[in-house]
PDB file of N, H, CA, C and O in Angstrom:
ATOM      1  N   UNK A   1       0.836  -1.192   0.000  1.00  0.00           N
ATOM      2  CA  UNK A   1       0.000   0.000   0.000  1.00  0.00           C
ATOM      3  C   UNK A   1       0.877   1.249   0.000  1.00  0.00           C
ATOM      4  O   UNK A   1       1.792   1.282   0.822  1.00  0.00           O
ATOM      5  N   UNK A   2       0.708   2.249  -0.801  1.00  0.00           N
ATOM      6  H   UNK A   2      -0.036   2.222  -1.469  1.00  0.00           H
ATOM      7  CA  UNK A   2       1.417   3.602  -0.951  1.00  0.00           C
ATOM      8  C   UNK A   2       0.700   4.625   0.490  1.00  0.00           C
ATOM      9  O   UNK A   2       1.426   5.476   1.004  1.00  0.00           O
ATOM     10  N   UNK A   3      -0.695   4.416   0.996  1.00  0.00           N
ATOM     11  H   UNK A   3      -1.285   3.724   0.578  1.00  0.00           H
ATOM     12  CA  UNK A   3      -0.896   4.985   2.100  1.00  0.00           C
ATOM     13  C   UNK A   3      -0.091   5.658   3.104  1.00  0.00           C
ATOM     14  O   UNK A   3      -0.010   6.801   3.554  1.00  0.00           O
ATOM     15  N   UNK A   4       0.497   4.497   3.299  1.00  0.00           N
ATOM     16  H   UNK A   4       0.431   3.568   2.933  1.00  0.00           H
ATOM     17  CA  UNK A   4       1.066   4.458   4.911  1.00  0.00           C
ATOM     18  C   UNK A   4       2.408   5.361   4.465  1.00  0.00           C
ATOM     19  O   UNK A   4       2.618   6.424   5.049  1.00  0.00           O
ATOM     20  N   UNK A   5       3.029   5.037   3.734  1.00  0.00           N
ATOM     21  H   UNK A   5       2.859   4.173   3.259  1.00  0.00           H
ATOM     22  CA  UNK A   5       4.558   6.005   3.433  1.00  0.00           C
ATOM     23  C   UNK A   5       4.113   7.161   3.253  1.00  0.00           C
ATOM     24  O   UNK A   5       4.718   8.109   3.754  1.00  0.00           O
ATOM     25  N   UNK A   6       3.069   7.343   2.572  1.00  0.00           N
ATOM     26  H   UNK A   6       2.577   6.574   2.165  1.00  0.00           H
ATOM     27  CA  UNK A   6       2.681   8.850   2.584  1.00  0.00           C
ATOM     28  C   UNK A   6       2.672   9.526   3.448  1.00  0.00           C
ATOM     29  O   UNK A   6       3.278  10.575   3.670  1.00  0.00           O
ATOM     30  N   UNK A   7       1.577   8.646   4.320  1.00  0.00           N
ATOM     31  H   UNK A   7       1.086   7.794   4.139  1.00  0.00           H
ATOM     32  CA  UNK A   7       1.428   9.472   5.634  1.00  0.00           C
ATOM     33  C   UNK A   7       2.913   9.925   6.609  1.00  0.00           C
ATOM     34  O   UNK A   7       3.216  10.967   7.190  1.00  0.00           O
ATOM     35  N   UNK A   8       3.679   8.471   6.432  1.00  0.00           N
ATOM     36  H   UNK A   8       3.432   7.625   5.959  1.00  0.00           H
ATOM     37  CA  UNK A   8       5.284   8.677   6.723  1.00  0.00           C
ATOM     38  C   UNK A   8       5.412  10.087   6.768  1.00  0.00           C
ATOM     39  O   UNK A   8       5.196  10.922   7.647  1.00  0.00           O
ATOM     40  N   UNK A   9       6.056  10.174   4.909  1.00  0.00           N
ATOM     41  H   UNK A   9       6.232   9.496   4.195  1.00  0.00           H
ATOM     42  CA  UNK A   9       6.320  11.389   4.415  1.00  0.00           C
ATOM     43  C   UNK A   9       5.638  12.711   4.940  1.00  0.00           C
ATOM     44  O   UNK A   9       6.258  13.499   5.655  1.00  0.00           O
ATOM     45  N   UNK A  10       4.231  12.932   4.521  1.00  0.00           N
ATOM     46  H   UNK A  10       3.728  12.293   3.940  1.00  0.00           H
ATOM     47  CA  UNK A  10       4.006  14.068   5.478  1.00  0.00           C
ATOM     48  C   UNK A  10       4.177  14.132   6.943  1.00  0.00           C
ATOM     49  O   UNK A  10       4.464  15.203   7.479  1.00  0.00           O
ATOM     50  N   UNK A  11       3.964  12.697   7.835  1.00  0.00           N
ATOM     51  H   UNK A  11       3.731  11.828   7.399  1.00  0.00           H
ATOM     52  CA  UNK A  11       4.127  13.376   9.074  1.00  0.00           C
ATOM     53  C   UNK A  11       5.440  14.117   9.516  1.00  0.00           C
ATOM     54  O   UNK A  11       5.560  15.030  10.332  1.00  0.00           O
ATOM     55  N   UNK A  12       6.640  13.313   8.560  1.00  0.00           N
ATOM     56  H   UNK A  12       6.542  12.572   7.897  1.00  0.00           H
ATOM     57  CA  UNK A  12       8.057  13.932   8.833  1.00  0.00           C
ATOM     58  C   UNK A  12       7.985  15.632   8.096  1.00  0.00           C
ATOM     59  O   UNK A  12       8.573  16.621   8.533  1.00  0.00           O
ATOM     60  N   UNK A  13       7.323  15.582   7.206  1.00  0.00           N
ATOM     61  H   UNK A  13       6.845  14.779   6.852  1.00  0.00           H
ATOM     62  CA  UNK A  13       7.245  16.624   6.386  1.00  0.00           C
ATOM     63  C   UNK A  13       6.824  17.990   7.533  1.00  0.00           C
ATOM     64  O   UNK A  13       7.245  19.142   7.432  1.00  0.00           O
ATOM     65  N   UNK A  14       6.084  17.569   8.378  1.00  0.00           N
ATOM     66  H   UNK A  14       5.743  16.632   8.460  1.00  0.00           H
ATOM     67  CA  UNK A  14       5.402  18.683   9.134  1.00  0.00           C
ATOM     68  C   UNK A  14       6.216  18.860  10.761  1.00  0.00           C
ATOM     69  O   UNK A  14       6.381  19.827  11.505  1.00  0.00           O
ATOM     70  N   UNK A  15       6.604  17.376  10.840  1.00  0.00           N
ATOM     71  H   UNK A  15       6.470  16.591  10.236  1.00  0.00           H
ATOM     72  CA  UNK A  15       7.594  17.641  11.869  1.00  0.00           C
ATOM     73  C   UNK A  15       8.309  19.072  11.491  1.00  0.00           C
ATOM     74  O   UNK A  15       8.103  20.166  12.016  1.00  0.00           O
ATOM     75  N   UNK A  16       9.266  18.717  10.362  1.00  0.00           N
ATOM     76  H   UNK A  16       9.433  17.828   9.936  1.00  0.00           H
ATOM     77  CA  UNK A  16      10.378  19.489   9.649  1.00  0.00           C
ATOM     78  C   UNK A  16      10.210  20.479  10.009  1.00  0.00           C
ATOM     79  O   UNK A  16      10.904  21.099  10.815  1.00  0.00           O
ATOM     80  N   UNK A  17       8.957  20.923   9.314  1.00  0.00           N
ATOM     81  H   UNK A  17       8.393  20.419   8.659  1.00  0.00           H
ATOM     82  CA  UNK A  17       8.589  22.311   9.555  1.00  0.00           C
ATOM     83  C   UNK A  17       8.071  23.345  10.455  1.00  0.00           C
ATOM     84  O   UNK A  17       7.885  24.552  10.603  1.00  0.00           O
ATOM     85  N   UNK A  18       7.920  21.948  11.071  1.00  0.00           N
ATOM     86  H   UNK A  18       8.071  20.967  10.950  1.00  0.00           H
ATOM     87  CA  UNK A  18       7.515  22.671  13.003  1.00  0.00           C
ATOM     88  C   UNK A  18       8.767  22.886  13.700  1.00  0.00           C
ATOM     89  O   UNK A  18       8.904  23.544  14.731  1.00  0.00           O
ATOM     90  N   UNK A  19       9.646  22.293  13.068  1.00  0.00           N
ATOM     91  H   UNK A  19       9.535  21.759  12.230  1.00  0.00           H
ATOM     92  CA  UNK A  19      11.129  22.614  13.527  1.00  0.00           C
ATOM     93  C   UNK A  19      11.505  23.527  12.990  1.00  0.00           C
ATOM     94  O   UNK A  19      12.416  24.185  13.494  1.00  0.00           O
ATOM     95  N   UNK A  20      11.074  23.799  12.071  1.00  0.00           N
ATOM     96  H   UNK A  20      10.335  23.265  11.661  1.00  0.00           H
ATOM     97  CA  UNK A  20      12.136  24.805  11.473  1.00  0.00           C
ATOM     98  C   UNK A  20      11.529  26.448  11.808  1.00  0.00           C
ATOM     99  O   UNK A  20      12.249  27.446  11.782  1.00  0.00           O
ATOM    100  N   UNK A  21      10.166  26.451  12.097  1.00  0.00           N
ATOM    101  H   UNK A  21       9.582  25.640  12.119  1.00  0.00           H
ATOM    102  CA  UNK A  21       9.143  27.446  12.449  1.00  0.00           C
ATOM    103  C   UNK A  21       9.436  27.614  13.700  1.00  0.00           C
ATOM    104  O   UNK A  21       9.307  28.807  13.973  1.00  0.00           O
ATOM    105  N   UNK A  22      10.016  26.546  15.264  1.00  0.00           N
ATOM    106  H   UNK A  22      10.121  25.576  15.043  1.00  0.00           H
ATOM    107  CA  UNK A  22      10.348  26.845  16.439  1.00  0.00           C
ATOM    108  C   UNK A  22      11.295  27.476  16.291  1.00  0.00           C
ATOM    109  O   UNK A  22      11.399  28.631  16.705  1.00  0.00           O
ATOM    110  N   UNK A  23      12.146  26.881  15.699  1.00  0.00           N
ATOM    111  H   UNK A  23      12.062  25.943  15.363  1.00  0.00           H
ATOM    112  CA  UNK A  23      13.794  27.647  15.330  1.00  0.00           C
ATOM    113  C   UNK A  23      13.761  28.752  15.016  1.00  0.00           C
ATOM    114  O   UNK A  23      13.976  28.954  16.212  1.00  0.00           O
ATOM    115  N   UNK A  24      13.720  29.473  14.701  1.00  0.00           N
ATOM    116  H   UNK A  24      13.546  29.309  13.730  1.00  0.00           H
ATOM    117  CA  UNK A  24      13.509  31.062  13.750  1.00  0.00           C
ATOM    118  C   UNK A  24      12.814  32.012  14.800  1.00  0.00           C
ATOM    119  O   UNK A  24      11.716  31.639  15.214  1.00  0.00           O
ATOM    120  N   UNK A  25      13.312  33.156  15.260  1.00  0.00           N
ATOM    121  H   UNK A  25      14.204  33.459  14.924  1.00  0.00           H
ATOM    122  CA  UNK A  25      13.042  33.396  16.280  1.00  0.00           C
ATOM    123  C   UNK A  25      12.939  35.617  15.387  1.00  0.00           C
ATOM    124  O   UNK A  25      13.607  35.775  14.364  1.00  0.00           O
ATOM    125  N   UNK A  26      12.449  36.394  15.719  1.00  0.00           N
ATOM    126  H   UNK A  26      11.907  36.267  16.549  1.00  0.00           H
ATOM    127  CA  UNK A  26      12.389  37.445  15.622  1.00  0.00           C
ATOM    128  C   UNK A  26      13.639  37.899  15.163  1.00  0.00           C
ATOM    129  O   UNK A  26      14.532  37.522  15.921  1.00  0.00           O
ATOM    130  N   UNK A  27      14.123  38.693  14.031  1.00  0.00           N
ATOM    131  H   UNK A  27      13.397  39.000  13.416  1.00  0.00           H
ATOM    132  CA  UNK A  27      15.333  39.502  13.185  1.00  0.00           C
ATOM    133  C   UNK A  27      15.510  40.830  14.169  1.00  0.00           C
ATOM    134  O   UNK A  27      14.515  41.471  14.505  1.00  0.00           O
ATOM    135  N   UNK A  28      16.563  41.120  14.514  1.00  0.00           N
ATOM    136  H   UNK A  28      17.371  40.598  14.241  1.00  0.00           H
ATOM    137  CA  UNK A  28      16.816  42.272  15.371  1.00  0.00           C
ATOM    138  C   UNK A  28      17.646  42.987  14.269  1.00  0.00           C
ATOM    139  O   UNK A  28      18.127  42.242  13.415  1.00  0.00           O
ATOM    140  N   UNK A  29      17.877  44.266  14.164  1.00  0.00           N
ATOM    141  H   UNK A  29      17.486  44.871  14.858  1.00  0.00           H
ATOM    142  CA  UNK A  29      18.283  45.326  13.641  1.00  0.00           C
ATOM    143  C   UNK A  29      19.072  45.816  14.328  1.00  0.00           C
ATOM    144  O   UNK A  29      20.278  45.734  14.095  1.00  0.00           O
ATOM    145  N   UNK A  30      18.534  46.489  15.413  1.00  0.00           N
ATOM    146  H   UNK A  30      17.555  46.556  15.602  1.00  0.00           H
ATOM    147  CA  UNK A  30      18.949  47.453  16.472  1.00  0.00           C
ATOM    148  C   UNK A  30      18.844  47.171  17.793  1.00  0.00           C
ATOM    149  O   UNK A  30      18.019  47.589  18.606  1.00  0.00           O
ATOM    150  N   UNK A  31      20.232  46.031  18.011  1.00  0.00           N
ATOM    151  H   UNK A  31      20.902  45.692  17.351  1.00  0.00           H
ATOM    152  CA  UNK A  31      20.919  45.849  19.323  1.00  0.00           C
ATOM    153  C   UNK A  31      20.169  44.587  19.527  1.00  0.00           C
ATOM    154  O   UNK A  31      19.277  44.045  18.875  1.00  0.00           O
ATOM    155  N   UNK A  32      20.859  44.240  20.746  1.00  0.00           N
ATOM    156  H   UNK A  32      21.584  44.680  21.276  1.00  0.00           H
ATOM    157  CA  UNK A  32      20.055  43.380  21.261  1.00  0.00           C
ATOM    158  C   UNK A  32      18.579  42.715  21.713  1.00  0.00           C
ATOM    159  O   UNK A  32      18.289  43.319  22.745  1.00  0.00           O
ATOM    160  N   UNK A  33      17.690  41.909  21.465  1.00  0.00           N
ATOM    161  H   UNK A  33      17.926  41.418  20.626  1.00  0.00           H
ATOM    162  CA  UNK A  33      16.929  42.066  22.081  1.00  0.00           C
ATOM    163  C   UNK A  33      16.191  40.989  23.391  1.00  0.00           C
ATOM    164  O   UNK A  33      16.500  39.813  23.202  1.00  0.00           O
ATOM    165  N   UNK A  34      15.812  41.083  23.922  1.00  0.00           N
ATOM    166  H   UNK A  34      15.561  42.039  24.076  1.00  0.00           H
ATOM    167  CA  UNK A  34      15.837  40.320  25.404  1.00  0.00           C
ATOM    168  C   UNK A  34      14.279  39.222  25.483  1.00  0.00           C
ATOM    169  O   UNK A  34      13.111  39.593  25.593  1.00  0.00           O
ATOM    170  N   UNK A  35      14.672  38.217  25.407  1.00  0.00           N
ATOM    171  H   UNK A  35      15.621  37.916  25.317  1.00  0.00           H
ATOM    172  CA  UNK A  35      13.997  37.033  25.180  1.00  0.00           C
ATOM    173  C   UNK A  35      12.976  37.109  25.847  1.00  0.00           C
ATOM    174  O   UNK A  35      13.248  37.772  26.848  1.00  0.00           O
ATOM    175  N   UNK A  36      11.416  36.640  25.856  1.00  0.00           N
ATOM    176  H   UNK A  36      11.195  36.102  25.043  1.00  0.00           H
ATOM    177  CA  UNK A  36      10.314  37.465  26.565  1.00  0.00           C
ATOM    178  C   UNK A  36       9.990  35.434  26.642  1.00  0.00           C
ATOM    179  O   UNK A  36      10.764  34.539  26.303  1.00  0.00           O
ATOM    180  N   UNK A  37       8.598  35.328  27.205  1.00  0.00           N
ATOM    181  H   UNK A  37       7.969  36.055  27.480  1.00  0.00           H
ATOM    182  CA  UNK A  37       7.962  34.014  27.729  1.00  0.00           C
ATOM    183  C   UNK A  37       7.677  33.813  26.211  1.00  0.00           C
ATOM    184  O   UNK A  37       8.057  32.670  25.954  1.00  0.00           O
ATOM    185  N   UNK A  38       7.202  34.378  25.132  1.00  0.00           N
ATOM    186  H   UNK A  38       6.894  35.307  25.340  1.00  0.00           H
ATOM    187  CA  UNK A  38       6.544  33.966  23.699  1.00  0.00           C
ATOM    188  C   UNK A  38       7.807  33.030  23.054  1.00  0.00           C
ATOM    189  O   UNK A  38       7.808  32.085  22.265  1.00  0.00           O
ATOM    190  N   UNK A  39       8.880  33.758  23.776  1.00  0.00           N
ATOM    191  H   UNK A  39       8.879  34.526  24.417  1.00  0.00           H
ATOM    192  CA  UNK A  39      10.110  32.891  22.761  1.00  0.00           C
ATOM    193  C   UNK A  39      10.509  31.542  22.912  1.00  0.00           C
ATOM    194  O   UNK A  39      11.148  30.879  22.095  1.00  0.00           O
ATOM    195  N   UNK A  40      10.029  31.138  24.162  1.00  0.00           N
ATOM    196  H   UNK A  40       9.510  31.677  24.826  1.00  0.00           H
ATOM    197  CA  UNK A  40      10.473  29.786  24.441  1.00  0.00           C
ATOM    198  C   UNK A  40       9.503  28.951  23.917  1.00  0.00           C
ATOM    199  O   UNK A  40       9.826  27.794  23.646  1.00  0.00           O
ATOM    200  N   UNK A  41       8.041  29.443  23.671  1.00  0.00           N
ATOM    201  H   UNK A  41       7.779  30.382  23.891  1.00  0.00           H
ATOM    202  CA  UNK A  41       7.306  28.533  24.206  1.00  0.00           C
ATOM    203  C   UNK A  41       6.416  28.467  22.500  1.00  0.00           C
ATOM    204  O   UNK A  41       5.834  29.505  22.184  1.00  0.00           O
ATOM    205  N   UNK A  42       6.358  27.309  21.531  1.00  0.00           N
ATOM    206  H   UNK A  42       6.831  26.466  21.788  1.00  0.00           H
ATOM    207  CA  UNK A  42       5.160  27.467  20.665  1.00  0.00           C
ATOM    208  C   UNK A  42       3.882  28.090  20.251  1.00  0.00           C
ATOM    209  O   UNK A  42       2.917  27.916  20.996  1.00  0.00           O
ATOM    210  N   UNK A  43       3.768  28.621  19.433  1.00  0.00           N
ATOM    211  H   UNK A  43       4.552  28.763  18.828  1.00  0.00           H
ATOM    212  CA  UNK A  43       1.920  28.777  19.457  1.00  0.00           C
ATOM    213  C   UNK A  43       1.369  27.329  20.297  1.00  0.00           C
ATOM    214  O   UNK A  43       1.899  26.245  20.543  1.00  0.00           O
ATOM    215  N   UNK A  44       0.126  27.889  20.561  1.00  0.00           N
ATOM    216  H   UNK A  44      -0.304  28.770  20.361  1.00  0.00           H
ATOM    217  CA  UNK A  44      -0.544  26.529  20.716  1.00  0.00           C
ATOM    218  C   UNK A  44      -0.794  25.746  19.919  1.00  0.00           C
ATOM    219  O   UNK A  44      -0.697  24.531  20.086  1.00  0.00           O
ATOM    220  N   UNK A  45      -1.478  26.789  18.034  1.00  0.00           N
ATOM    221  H   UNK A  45      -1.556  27.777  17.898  1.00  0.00           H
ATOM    222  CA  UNK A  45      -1.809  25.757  17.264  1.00  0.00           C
ATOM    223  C   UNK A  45      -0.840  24.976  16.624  1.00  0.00           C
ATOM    224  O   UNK A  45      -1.119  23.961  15.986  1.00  0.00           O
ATOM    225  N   UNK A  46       0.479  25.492  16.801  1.00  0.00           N
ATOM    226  H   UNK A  46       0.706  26.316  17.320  1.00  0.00           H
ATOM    227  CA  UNK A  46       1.631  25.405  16.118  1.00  0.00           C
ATOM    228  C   UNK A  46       1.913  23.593  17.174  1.00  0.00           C
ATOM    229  O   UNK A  46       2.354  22.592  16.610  1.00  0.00           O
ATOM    230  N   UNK A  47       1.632  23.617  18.275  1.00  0.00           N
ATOM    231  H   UNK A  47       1.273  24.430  18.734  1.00  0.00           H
ATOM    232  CA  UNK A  47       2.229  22.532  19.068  1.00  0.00           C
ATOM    233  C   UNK A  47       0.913  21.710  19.096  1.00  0.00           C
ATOM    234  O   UNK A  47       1.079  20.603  19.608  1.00  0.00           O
ATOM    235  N   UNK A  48      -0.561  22.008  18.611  1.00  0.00           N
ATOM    236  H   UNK A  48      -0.696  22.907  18.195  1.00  0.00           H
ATOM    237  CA  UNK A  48      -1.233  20.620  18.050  1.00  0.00           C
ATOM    238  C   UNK A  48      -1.094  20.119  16.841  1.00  0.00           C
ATOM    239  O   UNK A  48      -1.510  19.008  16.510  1.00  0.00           O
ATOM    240  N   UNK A  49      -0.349  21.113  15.927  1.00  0.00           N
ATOM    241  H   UNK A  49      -0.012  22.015  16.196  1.00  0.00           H
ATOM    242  CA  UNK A  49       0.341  20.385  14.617  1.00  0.00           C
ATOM    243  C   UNK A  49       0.906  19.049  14.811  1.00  0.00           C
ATOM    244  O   UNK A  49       0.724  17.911  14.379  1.00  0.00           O
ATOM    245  N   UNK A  50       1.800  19.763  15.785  1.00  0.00           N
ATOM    246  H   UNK A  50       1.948  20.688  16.137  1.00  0.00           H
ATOM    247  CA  UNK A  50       3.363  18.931  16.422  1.00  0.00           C
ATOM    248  C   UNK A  50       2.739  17.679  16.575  1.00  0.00           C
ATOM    249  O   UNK A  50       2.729  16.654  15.893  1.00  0.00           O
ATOM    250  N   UNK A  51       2.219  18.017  17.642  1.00  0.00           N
ATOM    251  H   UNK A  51       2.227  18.850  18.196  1.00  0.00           H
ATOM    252  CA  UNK A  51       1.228  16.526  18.442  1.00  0.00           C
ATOM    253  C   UNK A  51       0.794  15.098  17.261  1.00  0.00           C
ATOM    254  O   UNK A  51       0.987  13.909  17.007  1.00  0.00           O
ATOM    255  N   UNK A  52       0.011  16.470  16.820  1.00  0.00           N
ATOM    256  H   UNK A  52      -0.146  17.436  17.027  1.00  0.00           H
ATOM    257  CA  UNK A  52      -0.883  15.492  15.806  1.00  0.00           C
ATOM    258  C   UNK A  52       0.265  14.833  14.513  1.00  0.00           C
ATOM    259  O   UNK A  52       0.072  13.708  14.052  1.00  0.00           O
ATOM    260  N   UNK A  53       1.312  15.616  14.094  1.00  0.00           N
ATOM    261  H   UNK A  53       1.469  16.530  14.469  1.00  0.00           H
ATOM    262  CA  UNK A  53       2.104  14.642  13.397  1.00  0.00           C
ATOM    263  C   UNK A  53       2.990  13.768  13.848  1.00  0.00           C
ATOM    264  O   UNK A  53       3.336  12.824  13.138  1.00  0.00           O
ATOM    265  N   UNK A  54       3.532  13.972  15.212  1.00  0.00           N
ATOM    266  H   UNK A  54       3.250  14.739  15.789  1.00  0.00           H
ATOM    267  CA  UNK A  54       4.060  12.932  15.774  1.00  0.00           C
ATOM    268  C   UNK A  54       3.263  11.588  16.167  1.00  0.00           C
ATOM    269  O   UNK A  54       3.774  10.468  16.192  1.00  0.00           O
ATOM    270  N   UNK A  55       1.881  11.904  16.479  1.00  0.00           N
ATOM    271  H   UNK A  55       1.466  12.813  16.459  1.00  0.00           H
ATOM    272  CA  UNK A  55       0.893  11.053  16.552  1.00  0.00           C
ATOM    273  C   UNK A  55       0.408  10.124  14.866  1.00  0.00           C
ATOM    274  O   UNK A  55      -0.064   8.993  14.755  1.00  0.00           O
ATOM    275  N   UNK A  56       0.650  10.825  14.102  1.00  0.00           N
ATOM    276  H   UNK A  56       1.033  11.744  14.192  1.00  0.00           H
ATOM    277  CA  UNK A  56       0.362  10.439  12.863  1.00  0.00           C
ATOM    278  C   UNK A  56       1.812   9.716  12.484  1.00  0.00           C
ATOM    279  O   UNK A  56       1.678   8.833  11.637  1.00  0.00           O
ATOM    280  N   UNK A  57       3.220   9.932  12.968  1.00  0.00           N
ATOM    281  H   UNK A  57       3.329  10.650  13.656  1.00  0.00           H
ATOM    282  CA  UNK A  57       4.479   9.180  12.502  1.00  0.00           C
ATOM    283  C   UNK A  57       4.364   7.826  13.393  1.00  0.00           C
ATOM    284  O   UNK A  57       4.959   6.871  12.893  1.00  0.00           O
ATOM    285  N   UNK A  58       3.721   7.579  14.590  1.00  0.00           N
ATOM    286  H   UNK A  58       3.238   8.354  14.997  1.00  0.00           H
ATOM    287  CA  UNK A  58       3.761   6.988  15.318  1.00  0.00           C
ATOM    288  C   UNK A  58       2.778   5.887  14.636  1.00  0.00           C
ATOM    289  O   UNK A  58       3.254   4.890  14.093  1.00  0.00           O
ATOM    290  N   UNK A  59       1.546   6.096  14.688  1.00  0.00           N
ATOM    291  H   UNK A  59       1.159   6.906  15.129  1.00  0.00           H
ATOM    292  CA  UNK A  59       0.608   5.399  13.793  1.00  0.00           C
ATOM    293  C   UNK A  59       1.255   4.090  12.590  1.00  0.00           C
ATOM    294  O   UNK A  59       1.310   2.861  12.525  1.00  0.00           O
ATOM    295  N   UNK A  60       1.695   5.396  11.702  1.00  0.00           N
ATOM    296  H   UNK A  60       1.650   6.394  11.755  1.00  0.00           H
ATOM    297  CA  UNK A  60       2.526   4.595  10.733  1.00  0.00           C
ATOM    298  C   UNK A  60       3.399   3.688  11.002  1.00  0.00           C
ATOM    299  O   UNK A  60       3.595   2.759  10.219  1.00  0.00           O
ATOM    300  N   UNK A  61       4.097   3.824  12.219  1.00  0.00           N
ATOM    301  H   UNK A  61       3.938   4.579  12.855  1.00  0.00           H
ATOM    302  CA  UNK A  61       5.040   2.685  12.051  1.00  0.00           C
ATOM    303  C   UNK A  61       4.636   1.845  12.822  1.00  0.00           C
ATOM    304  O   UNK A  61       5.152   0.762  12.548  1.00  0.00           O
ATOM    305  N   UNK A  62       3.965   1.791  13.658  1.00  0.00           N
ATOM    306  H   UNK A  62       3.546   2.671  13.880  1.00  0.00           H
ATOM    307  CA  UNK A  62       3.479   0.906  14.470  1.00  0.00           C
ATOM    308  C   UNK A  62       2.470   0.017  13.198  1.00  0.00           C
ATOM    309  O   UNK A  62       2.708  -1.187  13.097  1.00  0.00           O
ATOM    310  N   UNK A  63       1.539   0.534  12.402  1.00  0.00           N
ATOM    311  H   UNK A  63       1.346   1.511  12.483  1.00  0.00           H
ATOM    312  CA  UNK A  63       1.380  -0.341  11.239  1.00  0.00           C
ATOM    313  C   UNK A  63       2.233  -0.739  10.246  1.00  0.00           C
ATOM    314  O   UNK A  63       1.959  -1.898   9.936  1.00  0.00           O
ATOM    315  N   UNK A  64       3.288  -0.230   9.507  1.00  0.00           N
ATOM    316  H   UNK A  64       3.511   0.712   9.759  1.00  0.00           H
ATOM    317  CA  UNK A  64       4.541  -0.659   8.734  1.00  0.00           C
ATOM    318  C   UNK A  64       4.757  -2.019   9.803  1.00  0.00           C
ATOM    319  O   UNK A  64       4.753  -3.117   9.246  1.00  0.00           O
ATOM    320  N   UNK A  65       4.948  -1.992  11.354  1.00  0.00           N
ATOM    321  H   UNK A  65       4.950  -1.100  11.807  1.00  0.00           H
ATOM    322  CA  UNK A  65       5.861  -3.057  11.676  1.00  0.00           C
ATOM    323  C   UNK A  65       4.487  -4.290  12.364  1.00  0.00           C
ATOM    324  O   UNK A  65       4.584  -5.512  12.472  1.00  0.00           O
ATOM    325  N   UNK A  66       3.757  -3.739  12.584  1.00  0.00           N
ATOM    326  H   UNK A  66       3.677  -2.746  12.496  1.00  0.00           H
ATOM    327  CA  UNK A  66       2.332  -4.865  12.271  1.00  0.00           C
ATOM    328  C   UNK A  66       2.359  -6.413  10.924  1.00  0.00           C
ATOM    329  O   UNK A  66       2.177  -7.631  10.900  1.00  0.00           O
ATOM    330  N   UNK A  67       2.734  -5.217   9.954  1.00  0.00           N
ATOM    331  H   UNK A  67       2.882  -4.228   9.973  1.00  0.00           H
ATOM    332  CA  UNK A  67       2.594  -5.684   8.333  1.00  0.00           C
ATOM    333  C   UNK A  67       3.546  -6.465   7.910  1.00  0.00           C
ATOM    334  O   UNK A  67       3.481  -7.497   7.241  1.00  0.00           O
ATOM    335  N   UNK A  68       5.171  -5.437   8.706  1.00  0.00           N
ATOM    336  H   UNK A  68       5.224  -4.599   9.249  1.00  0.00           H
ATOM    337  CA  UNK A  68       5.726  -6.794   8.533  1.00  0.00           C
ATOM    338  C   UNK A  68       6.495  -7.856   9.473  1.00  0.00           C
ATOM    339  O   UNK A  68       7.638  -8.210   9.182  1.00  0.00           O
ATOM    340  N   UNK A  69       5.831  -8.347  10.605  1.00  0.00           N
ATOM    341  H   UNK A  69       4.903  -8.060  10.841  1.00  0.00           H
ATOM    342  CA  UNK A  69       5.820  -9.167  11.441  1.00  0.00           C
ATOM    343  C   UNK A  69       6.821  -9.193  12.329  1.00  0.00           C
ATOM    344  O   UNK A  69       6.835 -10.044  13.219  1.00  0.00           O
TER     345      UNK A  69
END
Protein backbone atom coordinates (compact mmCIF):
# COMPACT_ATOMS: atom_id res chain seq x y z
CA UNK A 1 0.00 0.00 0.00
CA UNK A 2 1.42 3.60 -0.95
CA UNK A 3 -0.90 4.99 2.10
CA UNK A 4 1.07 4.46 4.91
CA UNK A 5 4.56 6.01 3.43
CA UNK A 6 2.68 8.85 2.58
CA UNK A 7 1.43 9.47 5.63
CA UNK A 8 5.28 8.68 6.72
CA UNK A 9 6.32 11.39 4.42
CA UNK A 10 4.01 14.07 5.48
CA UNK A 11 4.13 13.38 9.07
CA UNK A 12 8.06 13.93 8.83
CA UNK A 13 7.24 16.62 6.39
CA UNK A 14 5.40 18.68 9.13
CA UNK A 15 7.59 17.64 11.87
CA UNK A 16 10.38 19.49 9.65
CA UNK A 17 8.59 22.31 9.56
CA UNK A 18 7.51 22.67 13.00
CA UNK A 19 11.13 22.61 13.53
CA UNK A 20 12.14 24.81 11.47
CA UNK A 21 9.14 27.45 12.45
CA UNK A 22 10.35 26.84 16.44
CA UNK A 23 13.79 27.65 15.33
CA UNK A 24 13.51 31.06 13.75
CA UNK A 25 13.04 33.40 16.28
CA UNK A 26 12.39 37.44 15.62
CA UNK A 27 15.33 39.50 13.19
CA UNK A 28 16.82 42.27 15.37
CA UNK A 29 18.28 45.33 13.64
CA UNK A 30 18.95 47.45 16.47
CA UNK A 31 20.92 45.85 19.32
CA UNK A 32 20.06 43.38 21.26
CA UNK A 33 16.93 42.07 22.08
CA UNK A 34 15.84 40.32 25.40
CA UNK A 35 14.00 37.03 25.18
CA UNK A 36 10.31 37.46 26.56
CA UNK A 37 7.96 34.01 27.73
CA UNK A 38 6.54 33.97 23.70
CA UNK A 39 10.11 32.89 22.76
CA UNK A 40 10.47 29.79 24.44
CA UNK A 41 7.31 28.53 24.21
CA UNK A 42 5.16 27.47 20.67
CA UNK A 43 1.92 28.78 19.46
CA UNK A 44 -0.54 26.53 20.72
CA UNK A 45 -1.81 25.76 17.26
CA UNK A 46 1.63 25.41 16.12
CA UNK A 47 2.23 22.53 19.07
CA UNK A 48 -1.23 20.62 18.05
CA UNK A 49 0.34 20.39 14.62
CA UNK A 50 3.36 18.93 16.42
CA UNK A 51 1.23 16.53 18.44
CA UNK A 52 -0.88 15.49 15.81
CA UNK A 53 2.10 14.64 13.40
CA UNK A 54 4.06 12.93 15.77
CA UNK A 55 0.89 11.05 16.55
CA UNK A 56 0.36 10.44 12.86
CA UNK A 57 4.48 9.18 12.50
CA UNK A 58 3.76 6.99 15.32
CA UNK A 59 0.61 5.40 13.79
CA UNK A 60 2.53 4.60 10.73
CA UNK A 61 5.04 2.69 12.05
CA UNK A 62 3.48 0.91 14.47
CA UNK A 63 1.38 -0.34 11.24
CA UNK A 64 4.54 -0.66 8.73
CA UNK A 65 5.86 -3.06 11.68
CA UNK A 66 2.33 -4.87 12.27
CA UNK A 67 2.59 -5.68 8.33
CA UNK A 68 5.73 -6.79 8.53
CA UNK A 69 5.82 -9.17 11.44
Amino acid sequence: MTRRPAVAALAAALLAGAALLTGCGPVVTHGPAAPGAADSAPPADLQQKLDAAESAAAAADADTASENG
